[in-house]
C-alpha positions as CSV (number, residue, x, y, z in Angstrom):
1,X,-18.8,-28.2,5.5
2,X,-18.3,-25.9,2.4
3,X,-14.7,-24.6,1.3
4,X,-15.2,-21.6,3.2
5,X,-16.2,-22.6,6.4
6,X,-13.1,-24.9,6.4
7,X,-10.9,-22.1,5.2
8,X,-12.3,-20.4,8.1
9,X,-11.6,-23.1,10.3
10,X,-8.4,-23.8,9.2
11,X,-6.7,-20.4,9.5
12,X,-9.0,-18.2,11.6
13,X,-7.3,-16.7,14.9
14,X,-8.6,-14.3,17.8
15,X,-8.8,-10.6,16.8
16,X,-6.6,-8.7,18.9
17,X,-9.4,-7.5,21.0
18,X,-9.8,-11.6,22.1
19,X,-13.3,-12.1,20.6
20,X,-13.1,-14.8,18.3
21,X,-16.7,-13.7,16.7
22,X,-17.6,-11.9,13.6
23,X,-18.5,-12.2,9.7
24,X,-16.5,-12.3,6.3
25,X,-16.6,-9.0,4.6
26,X,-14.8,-10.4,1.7
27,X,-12.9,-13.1,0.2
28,X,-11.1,-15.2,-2.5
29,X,-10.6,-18.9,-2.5
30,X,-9.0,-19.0,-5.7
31,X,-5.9,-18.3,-7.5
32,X,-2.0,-18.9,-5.8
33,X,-3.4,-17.2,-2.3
34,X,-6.4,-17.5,-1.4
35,X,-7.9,-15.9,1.6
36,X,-10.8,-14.2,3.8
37,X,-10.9,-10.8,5.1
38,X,-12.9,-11.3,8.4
39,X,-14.9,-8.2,10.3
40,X,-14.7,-8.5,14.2
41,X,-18.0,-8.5,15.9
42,X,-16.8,-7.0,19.1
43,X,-14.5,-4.0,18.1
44,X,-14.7,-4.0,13.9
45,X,-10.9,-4.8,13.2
46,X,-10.3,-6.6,10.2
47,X,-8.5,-9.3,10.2
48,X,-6.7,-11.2,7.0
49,X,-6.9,-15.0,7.0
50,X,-4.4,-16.9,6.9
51,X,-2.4,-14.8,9.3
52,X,0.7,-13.3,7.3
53,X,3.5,-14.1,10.3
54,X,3.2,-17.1,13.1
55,X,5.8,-15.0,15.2
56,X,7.3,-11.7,15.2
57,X,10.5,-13.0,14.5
58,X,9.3,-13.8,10.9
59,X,9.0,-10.7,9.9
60,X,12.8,-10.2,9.5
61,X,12.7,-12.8,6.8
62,X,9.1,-11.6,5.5
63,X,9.8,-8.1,4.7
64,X,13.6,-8.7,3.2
65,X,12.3,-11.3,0.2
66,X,10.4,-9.1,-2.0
67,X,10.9,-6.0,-5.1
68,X,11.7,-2.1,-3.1
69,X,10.3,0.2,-5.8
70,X,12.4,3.1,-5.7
71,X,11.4,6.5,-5.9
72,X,12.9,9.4,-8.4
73,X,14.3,12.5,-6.4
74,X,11.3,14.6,-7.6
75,X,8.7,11.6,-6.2
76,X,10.7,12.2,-3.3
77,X,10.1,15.5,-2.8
78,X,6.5,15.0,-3.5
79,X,6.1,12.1,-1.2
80,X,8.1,13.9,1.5
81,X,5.8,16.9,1.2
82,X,2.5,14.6,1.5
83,X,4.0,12.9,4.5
84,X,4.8,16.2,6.6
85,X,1.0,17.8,5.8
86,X,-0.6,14.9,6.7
87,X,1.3,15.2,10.2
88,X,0.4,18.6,10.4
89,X,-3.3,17.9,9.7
90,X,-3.7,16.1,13.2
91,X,-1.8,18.4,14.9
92,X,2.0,18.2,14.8
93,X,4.3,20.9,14.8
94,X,8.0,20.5,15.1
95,X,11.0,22.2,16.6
96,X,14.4,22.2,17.1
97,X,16.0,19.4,19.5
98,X,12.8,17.3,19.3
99,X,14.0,13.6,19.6
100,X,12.4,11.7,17.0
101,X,11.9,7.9,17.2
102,X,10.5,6.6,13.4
103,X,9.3,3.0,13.9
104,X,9.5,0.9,10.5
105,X,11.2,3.7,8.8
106,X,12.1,2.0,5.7
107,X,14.6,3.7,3.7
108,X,14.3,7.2,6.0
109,X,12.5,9.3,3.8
110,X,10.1,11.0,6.2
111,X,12.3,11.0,9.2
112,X,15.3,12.7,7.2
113,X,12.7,15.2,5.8
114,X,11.7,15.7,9.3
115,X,14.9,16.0,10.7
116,X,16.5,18.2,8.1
117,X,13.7,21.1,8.1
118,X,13.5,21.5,11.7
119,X,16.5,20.6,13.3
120,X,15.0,17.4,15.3
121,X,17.8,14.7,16.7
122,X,16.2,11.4,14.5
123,X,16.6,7.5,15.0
124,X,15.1,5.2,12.5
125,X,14.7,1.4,12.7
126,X,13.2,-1.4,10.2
127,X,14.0,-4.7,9.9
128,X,14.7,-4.4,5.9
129,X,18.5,-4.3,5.9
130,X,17.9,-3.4,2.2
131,X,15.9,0.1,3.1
132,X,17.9,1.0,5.8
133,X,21.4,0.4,4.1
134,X,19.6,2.6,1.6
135,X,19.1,5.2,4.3
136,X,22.4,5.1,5.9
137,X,23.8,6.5,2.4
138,X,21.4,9.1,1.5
139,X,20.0,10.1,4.8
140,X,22.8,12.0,6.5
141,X,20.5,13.8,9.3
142,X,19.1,10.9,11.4
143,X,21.0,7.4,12.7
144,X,19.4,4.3,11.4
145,X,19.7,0.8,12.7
146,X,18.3,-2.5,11.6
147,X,16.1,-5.0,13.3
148,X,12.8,-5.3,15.2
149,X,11.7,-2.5,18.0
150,X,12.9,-3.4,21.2
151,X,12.1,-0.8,23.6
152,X,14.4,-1.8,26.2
153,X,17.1,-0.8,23.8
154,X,16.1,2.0,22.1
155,X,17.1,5.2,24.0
156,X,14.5,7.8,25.0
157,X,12.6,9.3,26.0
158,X,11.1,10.6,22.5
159,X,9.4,13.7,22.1
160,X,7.8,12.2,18.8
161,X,7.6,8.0,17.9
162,X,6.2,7.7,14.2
163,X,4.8,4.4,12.6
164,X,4.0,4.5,9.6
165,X,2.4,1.1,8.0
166,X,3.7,-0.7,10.9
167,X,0.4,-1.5,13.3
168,X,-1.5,-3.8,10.2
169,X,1.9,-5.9,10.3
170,X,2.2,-6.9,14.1
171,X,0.6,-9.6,15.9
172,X,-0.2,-8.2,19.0
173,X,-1.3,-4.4,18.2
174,X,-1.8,-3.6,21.7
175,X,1.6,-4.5,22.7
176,X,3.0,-2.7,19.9
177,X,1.4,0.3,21.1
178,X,2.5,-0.2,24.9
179,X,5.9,-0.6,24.0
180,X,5.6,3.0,21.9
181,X,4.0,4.6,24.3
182,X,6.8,3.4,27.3
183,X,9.1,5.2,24.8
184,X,7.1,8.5,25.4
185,X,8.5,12.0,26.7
186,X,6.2,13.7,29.1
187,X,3.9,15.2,26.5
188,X,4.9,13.2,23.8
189,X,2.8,12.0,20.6
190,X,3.0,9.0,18.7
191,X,1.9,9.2,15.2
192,X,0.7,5.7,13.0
193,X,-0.8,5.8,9.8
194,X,-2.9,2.6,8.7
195,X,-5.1,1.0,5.6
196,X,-8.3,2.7,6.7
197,X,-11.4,-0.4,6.7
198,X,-13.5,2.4,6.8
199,X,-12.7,3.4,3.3
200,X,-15.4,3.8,0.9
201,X,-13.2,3.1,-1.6
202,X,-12.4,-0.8,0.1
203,X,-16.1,-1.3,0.7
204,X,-16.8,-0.7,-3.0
205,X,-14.1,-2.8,-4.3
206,X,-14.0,-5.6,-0.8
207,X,-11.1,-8.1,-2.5
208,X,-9.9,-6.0,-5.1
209,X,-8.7,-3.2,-3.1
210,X,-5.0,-4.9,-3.6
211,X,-2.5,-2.4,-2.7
212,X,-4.0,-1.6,0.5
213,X,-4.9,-5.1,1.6
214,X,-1.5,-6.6,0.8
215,X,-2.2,-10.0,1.4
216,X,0.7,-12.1,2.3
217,X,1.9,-9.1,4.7
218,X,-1.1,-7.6,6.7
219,X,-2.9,-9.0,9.5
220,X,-5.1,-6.4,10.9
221,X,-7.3,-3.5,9.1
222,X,-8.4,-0.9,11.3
223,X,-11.4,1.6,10.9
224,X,-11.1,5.2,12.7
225,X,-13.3,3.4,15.9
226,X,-11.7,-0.3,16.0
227,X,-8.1,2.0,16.1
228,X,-9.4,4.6,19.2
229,X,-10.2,0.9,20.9
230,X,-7.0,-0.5,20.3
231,X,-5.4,2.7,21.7
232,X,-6.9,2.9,24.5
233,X,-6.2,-0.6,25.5
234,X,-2.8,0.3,25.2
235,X,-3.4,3.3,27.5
236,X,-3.5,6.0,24.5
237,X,-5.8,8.4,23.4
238,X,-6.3,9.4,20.0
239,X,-6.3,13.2,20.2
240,X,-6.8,13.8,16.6
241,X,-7.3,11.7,13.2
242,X,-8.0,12.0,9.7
243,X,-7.9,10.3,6.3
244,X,-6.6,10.6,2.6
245,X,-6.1,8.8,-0.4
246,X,-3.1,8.0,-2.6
247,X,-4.0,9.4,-5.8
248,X,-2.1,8.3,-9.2
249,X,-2.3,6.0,-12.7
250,X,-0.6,1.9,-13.0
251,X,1.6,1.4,-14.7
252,X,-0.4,0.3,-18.4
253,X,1.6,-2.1,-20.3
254,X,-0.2,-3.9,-23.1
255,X,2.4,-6.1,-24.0
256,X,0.5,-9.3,-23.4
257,X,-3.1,-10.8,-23.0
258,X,-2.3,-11.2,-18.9
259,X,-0.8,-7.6,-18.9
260,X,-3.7,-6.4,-20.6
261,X,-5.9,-7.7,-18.1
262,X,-4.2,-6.4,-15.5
263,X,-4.0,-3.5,-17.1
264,X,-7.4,-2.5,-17.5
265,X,-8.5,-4.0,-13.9
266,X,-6.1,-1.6,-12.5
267,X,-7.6,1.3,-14.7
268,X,-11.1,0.3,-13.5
269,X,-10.2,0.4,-9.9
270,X,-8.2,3.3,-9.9
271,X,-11.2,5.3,-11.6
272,X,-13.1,3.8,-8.3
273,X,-10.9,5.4,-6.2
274,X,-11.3,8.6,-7.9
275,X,-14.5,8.3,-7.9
276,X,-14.4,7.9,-4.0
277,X,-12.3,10.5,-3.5
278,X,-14.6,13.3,-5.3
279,X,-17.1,12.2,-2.8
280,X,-14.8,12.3,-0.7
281,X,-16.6,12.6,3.6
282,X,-14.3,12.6,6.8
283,X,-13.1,8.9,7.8
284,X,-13.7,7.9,4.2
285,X,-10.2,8.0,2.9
286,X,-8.1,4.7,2.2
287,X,-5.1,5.4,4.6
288,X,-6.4,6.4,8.6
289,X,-3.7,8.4,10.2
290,X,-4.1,10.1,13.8
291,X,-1.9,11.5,16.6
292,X,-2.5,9.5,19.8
293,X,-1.0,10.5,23.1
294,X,-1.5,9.5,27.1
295,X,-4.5,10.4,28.3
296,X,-3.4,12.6,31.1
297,X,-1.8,15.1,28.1
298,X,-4.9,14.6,26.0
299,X,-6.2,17.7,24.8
300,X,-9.7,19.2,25.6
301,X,-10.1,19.3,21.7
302,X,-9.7,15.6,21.5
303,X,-11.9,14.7,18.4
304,X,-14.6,11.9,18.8
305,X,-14.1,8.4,17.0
């Protein structure tokens, strides 16, 4: 048996669709953390190897132990703006007295945004006491609370549950989706926004597209189709979808040999990137975000994955 078919062995676990069958799309089985990104045969989810959390209640412990960059006011603004467009591209529009649920909301940035413009009652939750601290200083609009989702005590109905970078992070997507959906309002839409393993960009670079694959944290990658799948396993529908990238320059610092390196590997891929996004073609981008909703308020526009 060869290093990767016991790596394989070793740390491989069902996809969350419960087929057990695929391929490696990429891989690295050197360095402090190795690991193989593994394409699912049935539905096309990818899933990282070895599996970032053995239970939920890791996560807690996961996501407080690591560097929060910290954004200046005007990246804020920038990011803020990004954020609310990208909503609007598959179809939300908000008004005043819309209850807002923002699942993983780290430090409140969109929700408060969301909250403050239109006059929406907002509740955030994340399990980083470090973001949401944060958020309970500078976010004055919405009510924040830390720990993991728990639906049972969350109060709703919600006219709008957002999770943003949450769904690659849980074990069991399809439950995670359930228990958003039971928070639903009648007419209600739940909005997630994912690494997209659809990207051109990822299938260029496979290992190297770092920042998105987040090894150590991630478990699944969805495409546009493996995600209309999981939704509607969960009894969702995705009305509407799209995809973008996140466009901007490393940080260059020449100050060693090892910086230097890293320096100009980050340079080359994010000239990749560019590259990708000039040539840019729907369902291409690097981050897959979509507005999903039951299926008896689906809309007779609902786009096909």
């Amino acid at each position: 048996m060869n290093s990767l078919d016991d790596f394989v062995q070793r740390h491989d676990f069902p996809c969350w669709c419960g087929e057990t069958k695929g391929r490696v799309f990429c891989r690295q089985l050197f360095g402090r953390r190795p690991f193989v990104v593994w394409r699912c045969a049935a539905c096309g989810t990818h899933r990282l190897l070895p599996r970032a959390l053995a239970e939920a209640t890791g996560a807690a412990e996961l996501y407080n132990n690591y560097a929060i960059p910290r954004p200046t006011p005007q990246q804020e603004h920038t990011l803020e703006n990004i954020a609310l467009a990208r909503m609007h591209r598959v179809g939300f529009a908000f008004r005043p007295g819309q209850r807002v649920l923002d699942v993983g909301c780290g430090d409140g940035l969109l929700l408060e945004a969301i909250c403050r413009a239109h006059g929406c009652t907002g509740r955030g939750i994340d399990v980083d006491e470090r973001r949401i601290r944060h958020a309970r200083e500078h976010r004055p609009h919405a009510q924040f609370e830390c720990g993991l989702f728990d639906p049972s005590q969350t109060a709703g109905p919600h006219d709008v549950i957002i999770a943003c970078a949450v769904l690659e992070h849980v074990l069991d997507p399809v439950g995670f989706l359930r228990a958003l959906a039971a928070g639903l309002a009648a007419g209600g839409s739940i909005y997630l926004l994912v690494p997209n393993a659809a990207s051109l960009n990822y299938r260029i670079l496979r290992s190297w597209w770092r920042e998105l694959l987040s090894i150590g944290e991630h478990i699944h990658l969805f495409t546009p189709k493996s995600l209309g799948r999981c939704a509607a396993a969960a009894g969702l529908h995705v009305a509407e979808f799209d995809t973008d990238h996140d466009i901007g320059w490393p940080t260059i610092e020449f100050d060693s040999p090892r910086n230097a390196l890293v320096a100009v590997w980050a340079c080359w891929r994010e000239c990749v990137k560019r590259i990708c996004w000039l040539a840019h073609r729907r369902g291409h981008g690097d981050l897959l975000f979509a507005r999903l909703v039951a299926p008896l308020h689906a809309a007779d526009t609902t786009r096909d994955l």
